[in-house]
LUMTISE-553838 format. One record per residue (C-alpha): residue number from 0; residue in three letters; x, y, z. Coordinates in pm, 1 decimal. Layout:
# residues N
{nr = NUM; rest = Ala; X = X; Y = Y; Z = Z}
...
***
This chain:
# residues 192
{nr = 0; rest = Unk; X = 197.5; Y = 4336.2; Z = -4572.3}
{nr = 1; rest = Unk; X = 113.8; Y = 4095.5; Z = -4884.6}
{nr = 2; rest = Unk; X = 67.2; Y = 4289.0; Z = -5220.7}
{nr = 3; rest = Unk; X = -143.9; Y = 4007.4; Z = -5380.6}
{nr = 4; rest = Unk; X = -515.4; Y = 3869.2; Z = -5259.1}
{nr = 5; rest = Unk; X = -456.5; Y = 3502.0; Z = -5417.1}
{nr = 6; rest = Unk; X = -782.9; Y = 3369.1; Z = -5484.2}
{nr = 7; rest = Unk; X = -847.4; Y = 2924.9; Z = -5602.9}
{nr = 8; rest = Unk; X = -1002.4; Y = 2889.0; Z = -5880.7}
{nr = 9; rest = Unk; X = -942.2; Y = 2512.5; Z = -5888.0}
{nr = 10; rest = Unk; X = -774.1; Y = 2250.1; Z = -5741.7}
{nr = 11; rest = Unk; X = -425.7; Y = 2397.5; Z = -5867.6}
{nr = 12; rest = Unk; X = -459.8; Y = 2724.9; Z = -5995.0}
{nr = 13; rest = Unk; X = -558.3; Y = 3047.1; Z = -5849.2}
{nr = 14; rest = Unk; X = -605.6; Y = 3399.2; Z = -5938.9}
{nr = 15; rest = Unk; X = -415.7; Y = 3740.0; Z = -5812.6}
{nr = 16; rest = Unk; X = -559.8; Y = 4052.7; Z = -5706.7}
{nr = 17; rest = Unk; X = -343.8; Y = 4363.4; Z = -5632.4}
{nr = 18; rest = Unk; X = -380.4; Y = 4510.6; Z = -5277.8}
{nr = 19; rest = Unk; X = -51.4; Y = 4752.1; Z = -5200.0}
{nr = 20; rest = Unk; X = -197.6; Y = 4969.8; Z = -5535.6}
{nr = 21; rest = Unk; X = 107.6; Y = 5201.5; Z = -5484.3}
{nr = 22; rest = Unk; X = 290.9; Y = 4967.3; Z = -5595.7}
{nr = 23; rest = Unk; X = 526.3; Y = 5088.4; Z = -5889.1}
{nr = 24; rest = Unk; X = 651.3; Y = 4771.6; Z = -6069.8}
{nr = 25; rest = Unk; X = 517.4; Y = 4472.3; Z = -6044.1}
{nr = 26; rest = Unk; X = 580.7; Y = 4074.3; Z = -6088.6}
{nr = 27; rest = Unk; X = 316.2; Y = 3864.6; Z = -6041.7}
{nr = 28; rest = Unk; X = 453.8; Y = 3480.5; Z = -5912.0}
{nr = 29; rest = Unk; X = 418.9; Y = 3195.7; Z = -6094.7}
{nr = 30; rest = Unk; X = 328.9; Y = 3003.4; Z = -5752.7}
{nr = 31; rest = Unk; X = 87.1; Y = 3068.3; Z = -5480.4}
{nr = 32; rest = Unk; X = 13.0; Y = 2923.2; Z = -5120.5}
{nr = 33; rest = Unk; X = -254.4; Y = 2937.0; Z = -4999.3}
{nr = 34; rest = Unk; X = -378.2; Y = 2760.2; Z = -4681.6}
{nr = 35; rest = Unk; X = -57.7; Y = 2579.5; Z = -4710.4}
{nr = 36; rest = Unk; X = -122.9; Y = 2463.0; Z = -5033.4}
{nr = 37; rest = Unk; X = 46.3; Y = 2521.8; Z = -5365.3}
{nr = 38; rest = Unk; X = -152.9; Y = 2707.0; Z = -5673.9}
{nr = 39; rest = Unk; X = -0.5; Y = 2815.8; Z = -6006.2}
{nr = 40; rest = Unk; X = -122.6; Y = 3172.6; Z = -6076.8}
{nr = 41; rest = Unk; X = -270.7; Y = 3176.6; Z = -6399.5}
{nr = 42; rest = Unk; X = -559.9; Y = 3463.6; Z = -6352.4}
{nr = 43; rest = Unk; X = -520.5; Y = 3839.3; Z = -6269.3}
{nr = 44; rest = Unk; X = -877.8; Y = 3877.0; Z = -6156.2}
{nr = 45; rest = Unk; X = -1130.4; Y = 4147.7; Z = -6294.5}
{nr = 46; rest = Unk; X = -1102.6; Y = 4452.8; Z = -6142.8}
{nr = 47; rest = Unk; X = -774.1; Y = 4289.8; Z = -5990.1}
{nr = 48; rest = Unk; X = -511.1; Y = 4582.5; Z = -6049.4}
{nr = 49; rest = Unk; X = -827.2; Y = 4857.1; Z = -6140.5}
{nr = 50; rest = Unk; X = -719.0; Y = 5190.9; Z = -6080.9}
{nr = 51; rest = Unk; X = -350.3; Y = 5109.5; Z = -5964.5}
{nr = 52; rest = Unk; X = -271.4; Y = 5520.8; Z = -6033.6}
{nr = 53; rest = Unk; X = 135.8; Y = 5428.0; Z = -5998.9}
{nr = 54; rest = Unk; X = 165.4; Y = 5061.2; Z = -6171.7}
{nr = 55; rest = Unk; X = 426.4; Y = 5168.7; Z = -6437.3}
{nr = 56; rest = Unk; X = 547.2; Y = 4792.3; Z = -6530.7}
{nr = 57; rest = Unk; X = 352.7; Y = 4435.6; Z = -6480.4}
{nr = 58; rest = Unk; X = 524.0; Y = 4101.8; Z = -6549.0}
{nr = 59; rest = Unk; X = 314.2; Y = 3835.5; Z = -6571.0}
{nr = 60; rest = Unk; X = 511.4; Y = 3528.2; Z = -6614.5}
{nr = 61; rest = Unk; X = 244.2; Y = 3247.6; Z = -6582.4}
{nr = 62; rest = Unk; X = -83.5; Y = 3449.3; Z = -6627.1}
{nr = 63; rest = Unk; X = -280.1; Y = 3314.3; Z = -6931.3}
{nr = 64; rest = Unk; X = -595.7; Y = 3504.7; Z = -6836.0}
{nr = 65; rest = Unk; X = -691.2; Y = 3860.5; Z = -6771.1}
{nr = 66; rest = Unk; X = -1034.3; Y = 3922.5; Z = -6633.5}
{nr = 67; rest = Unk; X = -1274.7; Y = 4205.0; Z = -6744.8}
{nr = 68; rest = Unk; X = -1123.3; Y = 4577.6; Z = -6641.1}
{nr = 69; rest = Unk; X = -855.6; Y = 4415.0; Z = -6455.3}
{nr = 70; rest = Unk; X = -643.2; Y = 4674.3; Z = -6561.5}
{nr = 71; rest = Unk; X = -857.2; Y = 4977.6; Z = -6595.5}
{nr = 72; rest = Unk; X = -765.7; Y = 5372.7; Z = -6470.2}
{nr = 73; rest = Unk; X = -444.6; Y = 5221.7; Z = -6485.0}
{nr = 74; rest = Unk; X = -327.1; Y = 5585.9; Z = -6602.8}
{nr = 75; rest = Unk; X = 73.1; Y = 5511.2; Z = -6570.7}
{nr = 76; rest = Unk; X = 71.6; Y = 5177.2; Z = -6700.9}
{nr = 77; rest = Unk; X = 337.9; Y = 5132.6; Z = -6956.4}
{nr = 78; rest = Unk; X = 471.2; Y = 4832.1; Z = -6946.2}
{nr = 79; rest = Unk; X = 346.1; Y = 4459.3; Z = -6953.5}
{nr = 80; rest = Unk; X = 464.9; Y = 4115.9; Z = -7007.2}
{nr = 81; rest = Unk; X = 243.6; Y = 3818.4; Z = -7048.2}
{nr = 82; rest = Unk; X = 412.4; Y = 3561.3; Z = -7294.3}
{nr = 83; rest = Unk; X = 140.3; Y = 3287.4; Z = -7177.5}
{nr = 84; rest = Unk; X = -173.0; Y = 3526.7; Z = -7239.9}
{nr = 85; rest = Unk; X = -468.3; Y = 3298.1; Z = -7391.4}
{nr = 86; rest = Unk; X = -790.9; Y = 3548.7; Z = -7308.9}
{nr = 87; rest = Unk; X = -812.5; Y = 3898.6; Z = -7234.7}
{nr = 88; rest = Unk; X = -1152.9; Y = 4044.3; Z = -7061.8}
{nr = 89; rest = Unk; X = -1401.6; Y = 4316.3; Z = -7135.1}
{nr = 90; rest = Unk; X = -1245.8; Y = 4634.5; Z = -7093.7}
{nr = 91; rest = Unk; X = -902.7; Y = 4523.1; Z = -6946.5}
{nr = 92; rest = Unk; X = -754.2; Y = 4811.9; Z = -7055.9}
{nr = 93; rest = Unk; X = -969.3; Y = 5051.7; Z = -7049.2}
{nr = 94; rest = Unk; X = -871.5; Y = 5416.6; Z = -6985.2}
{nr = 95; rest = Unk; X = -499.2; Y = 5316.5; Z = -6997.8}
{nr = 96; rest = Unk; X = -358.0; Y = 5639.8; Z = -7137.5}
{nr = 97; rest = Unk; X = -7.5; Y = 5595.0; Z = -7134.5}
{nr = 98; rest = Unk; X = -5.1; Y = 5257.0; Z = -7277.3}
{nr = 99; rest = Unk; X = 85.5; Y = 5341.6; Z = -7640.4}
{nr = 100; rest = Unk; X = 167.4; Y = 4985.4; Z = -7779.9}
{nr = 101; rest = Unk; X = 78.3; Y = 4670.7; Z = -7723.8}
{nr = 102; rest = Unk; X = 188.2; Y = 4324.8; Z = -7818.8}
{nr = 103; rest = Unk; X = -77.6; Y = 4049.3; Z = -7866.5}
{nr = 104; rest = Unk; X = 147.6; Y = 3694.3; Z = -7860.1}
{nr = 105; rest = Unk; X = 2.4; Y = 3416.4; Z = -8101.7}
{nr = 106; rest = Unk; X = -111.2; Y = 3255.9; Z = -7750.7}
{nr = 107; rest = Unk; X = -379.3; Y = 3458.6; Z = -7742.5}
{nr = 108; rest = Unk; X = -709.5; Y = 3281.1; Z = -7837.0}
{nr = 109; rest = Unk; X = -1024.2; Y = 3467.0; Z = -7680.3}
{nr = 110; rest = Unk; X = -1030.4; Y = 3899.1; Z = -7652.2}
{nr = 111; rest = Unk; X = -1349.2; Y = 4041.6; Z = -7555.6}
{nr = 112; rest = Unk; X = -1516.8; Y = 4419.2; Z = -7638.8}
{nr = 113; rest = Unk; X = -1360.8; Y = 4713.0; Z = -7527.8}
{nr = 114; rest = Unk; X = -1062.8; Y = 4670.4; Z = -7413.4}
{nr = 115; rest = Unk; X = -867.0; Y = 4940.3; Z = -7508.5}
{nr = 116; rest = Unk; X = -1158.4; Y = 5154.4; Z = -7487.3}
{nr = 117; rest = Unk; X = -1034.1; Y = 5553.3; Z = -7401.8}
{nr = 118; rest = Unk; X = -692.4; Y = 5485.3; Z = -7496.8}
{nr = 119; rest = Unk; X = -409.6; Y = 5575.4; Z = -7772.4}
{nr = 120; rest = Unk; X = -283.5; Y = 5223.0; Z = -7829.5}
{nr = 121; rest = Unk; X = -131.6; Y = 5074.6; Z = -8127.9}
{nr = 122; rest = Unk; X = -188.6; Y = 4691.3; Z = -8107.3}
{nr = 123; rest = Unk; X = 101.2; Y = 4458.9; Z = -8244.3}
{nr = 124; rest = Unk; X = -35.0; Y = 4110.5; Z = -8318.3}
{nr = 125; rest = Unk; X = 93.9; Y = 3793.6; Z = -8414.3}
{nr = 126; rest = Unk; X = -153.2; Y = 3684.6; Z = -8665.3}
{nr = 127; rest = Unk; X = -195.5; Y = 3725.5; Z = -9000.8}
{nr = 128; rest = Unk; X = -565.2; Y = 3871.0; Z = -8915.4}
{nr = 129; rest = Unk; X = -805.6; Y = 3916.7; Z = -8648.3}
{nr = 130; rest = Unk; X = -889.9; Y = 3546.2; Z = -8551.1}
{nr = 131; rest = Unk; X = -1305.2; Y = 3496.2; Z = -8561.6}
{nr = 132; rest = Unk; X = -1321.9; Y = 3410.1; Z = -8149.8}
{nr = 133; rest = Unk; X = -1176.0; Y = 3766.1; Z = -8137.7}
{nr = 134; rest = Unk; X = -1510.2; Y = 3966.6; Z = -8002.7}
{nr = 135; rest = Unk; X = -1607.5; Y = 4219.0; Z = -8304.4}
{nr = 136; rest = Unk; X = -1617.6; Y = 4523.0; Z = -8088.7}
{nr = 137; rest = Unk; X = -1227.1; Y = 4389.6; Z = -7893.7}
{nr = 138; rest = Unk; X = -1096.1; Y = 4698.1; Z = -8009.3}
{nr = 139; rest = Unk; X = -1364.9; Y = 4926.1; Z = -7969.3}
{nr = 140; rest = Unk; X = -1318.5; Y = 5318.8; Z = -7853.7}
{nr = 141; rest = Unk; X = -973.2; Y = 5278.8; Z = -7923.2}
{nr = 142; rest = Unk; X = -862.3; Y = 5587.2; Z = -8058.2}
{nr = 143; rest = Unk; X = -608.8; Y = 5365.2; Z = -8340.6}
{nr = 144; rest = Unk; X = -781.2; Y = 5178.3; Z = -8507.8}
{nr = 145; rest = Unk; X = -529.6; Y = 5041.1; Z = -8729.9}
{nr = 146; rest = Unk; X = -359.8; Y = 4663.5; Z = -8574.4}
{nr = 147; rest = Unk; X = -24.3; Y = 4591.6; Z = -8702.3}
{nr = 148; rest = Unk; X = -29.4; Y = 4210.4; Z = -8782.7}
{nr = 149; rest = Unk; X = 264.0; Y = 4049.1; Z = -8737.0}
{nr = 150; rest = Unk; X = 488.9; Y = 4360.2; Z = -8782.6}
{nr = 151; rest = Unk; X = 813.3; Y = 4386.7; Z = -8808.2}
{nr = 152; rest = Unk; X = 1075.3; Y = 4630.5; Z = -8696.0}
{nr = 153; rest = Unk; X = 1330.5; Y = 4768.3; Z = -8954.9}
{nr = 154; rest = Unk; X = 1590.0; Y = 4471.0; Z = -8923.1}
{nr = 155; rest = Unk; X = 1258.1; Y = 4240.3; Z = -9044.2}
{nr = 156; rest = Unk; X = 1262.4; Y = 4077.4; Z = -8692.0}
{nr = 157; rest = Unk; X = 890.7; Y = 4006.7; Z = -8584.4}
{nr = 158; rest = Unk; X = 902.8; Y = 4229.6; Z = -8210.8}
{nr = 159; rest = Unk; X = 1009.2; Y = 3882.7; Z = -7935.1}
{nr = 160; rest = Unk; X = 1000.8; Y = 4044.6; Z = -7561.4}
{nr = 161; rest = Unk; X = 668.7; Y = 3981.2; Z = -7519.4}
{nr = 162; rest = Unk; X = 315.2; Y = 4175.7; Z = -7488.3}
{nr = 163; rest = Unk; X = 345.3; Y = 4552.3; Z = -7436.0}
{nr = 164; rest = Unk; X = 661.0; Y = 4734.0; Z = -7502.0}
{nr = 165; rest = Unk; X = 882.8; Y = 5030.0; Z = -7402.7}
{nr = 166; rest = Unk; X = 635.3; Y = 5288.9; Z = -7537.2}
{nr = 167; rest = Unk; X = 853.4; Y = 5557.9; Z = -7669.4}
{nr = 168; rest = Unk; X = 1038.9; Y = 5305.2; Z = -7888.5}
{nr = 169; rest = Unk; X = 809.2; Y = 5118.1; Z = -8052.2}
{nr = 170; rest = Unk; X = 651.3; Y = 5526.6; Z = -8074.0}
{nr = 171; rest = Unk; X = 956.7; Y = 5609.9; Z = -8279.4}
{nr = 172; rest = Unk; X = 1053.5; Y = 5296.8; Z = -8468.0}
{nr = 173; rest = Unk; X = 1381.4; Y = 5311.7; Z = -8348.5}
{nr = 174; rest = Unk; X = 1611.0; Y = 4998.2; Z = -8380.4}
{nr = 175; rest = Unk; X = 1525.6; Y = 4707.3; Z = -8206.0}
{nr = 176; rest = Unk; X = 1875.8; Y = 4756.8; Z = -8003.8}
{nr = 177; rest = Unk; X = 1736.8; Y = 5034.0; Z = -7872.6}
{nr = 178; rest = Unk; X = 1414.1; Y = 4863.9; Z = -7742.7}
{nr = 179; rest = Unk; X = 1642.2; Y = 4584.1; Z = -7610.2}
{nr = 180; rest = Unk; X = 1926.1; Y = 4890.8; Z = -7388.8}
{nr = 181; rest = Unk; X = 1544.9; Y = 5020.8; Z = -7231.6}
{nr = 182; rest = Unk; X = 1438.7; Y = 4704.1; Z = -7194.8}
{nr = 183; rest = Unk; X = 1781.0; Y = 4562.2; Z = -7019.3}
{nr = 184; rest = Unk; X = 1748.0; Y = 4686.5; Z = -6655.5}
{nr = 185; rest = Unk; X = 1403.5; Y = 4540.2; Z = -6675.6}
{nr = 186; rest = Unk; X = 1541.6; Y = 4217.8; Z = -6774.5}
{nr = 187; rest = Unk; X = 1559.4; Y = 4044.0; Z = -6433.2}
{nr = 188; rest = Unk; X = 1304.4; Y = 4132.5; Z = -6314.3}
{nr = 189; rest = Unk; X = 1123.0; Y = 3945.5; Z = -6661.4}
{nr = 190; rest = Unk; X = 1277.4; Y = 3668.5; Z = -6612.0}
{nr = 191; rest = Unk; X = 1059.4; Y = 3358.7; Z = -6579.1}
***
């Protein structure tokens, strides 16, 4: 059976929706068919992976946007990788409560209210401040309020795998080689 409901949004892209929601780990392709045709999957839809109780890990290689409470009740969702991400939806988040960091790349251009409403996560971004087409209320019921812009670990390196981390790491501040050993039987499957 297919995991993914693939969805045209235009002429060549589409968006995914996850149907198997026991699924564990997940990559999302970079290339859909769909009535023979070829789409490049650059939308997790809203609601898409909602209440996907085991999704532990989502790689999103060519996603660049994340529709409203695409990833909501998510409640084992630790890990996420979206080095393309330009928007992020009301909510997308939402009642994610093991998702303890998060990495926003300097892709990102649009984040709407909410969406880490319910939660315990510490947003990393990559800018200097919150950029103005940021909704006011993005991180809104969050219960950390403070963003780390453009942090760095201890060696000064700005964090490079991507948008959400190992969360007991990052948790810890251990050494980035530490990050990297959890993040290294991950790394095929992250692999664009």
């Amino acid at each position: 059976a297919e995991a993914f409901l693939f969805t045209p949004l235009s002429d060549s892209k589409c968006s995914a929706k996850l149907i198997d929601k026991s699924k564990v780990n997940v990559r999302v392709p970079k290339i859909a068919v769909i009535d023979g045709k070829q789409y490049a999957v650059t939308d997790i839809a809203s609601n898409g992976f909602a209440s996907a109780e085991e999704l532990k890990t989502i790689i999103m290689p060519s996603v660049k946007n994340i529709g409203n409470s695409a990833f909501q009740n998510c409640k084992n969702l630790e890990l996420a990788y979206a080095p393309k991400l330009e928007s992020v939806g009301m909510g997308a988040f939402m009642k994610c409560p093991n998702l303890f960091n998060i990495i926003f790349p300097s892709t990102l251009k649009s984040v709407s209210a909410s969406v880490f409403t319910g939660n315990n996560t510490v947003v990393h971004a990559r800018f200097d401040e919150t950029p103005s087409a940021w909704s006011a209320r993005w991180n809104a019921g969050n219960k950390v309020q403070d963003v780390d812009f453009n942090g760095k670990d201890e060696n000064g390196q700005l964090w490079k795998h991507g948008f959400i981390y190992d969360t007991n790491n990052i948790q810890s501040r251990t050494s980035s080689n530490a990050v990297t050993k959890r993040l290294a039987p991950l790394q095929p499957f992250m692999e664009n």
